[in-house]
N, C-alpha and C positions, 0 to 999 in steps of 0.2 A: 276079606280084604276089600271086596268091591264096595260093600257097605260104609266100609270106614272112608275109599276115598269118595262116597256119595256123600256121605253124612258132612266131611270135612267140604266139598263143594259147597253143600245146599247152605252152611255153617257160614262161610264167606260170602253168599250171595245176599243171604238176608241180614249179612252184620248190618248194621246202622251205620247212620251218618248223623254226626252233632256239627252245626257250624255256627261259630258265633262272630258276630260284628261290630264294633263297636262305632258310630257318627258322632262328634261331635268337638269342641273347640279344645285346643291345645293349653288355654287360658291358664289353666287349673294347675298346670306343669309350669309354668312362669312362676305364678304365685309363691312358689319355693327362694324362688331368688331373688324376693322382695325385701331390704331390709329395712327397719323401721332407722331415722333418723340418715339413711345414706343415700337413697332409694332416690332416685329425682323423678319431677313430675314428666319429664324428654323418656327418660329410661322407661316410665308407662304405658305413654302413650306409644311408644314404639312397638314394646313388647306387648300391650292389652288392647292396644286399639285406643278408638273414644268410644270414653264411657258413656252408661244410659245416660247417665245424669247428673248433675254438679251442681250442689246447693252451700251456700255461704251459713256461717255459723255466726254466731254472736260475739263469739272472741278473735275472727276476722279470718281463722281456717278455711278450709273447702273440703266437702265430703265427696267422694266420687264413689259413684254405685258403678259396678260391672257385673252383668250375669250371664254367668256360665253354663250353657247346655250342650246335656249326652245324651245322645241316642242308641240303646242299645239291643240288636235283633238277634233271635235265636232261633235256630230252627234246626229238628228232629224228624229223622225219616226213618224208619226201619223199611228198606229198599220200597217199592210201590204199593206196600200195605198199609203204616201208617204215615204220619206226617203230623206234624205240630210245630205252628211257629208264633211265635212272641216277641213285641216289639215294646218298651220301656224305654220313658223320655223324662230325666230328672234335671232338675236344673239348680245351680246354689248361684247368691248373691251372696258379693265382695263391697266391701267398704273399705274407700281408703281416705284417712285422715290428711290432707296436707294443709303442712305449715312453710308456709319461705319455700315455695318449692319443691319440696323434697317430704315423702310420706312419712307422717311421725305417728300415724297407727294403724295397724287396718284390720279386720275380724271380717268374718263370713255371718251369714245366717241360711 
C-alpha cells in the first residue's frame, strides 16, 4: 500500500506542465465580417486600423495591404528535469479592393 501511495505521489510530482500562448492582433477575427460590396472604407479603418499601404490602380480603385501577425510560444516542463520552449511568429497579408468606398474584393496571400 505504501508503494502505491509513493508511486502515485512521485506520479504527480513529475507529471508535466504544457503551457501555450498565443501574441498577436485580433485583425484576422474581423476579417470574417468583411463583406465584399457592403463593407465601407470608415468600418475598416475602424476595425483594421490604417493600413501598411494604399496604392491607386489604373481603373481609379485603391488596394489596401494590412498584415497580420501571431506570435506563438510554448513551453514544456516535465517538473525541474526537462524543459523545452518554442516560440513561432507567422504573419499573412490582406488586400482589400476599394471602389466608391466601400470594399469590392479582398484575398490574402
Amino acid at each position: 500500500m505504501k508503494k502505491l501511495v509513493l508511486l502515485c505521489l512521485l506520479t504527480i510530482t513529475l507529471s508535466g506542465c504544457i503551457s501555450y500562448r498565443s501574441d498577436g492582433s485580433n485583425g484576422r477575427q474581423q476579417i470574417s465580417g468583411i463583406r465584399s460590396g457592403e463593407t465601407t472604407v470608415d468600418w475598416l479603418e475602424d476595425q483594421l486600423g490604417t493600413p501598411m499601404s494604399v496604392r491607386k490602380t489604373s481603373m481609379g480603385s485603391e488596394i489596401w495591404h494590412y498584415r497580420f501577425s501571431e506570435k506563438e510560444k510554448t513551453h514544456v516542463s516535465l517538473f525541474l528535469i526537462f524543459s523545452v520552449s518554442n516560440e513561432n511568429t507567422s504573419s499573412t497579408d490582406y488586400y482589400f479592393e476599394i471602389v466608391d468606398g466601400v470594399v469590392d474584393s479582398f484575398w490574402q496571400e
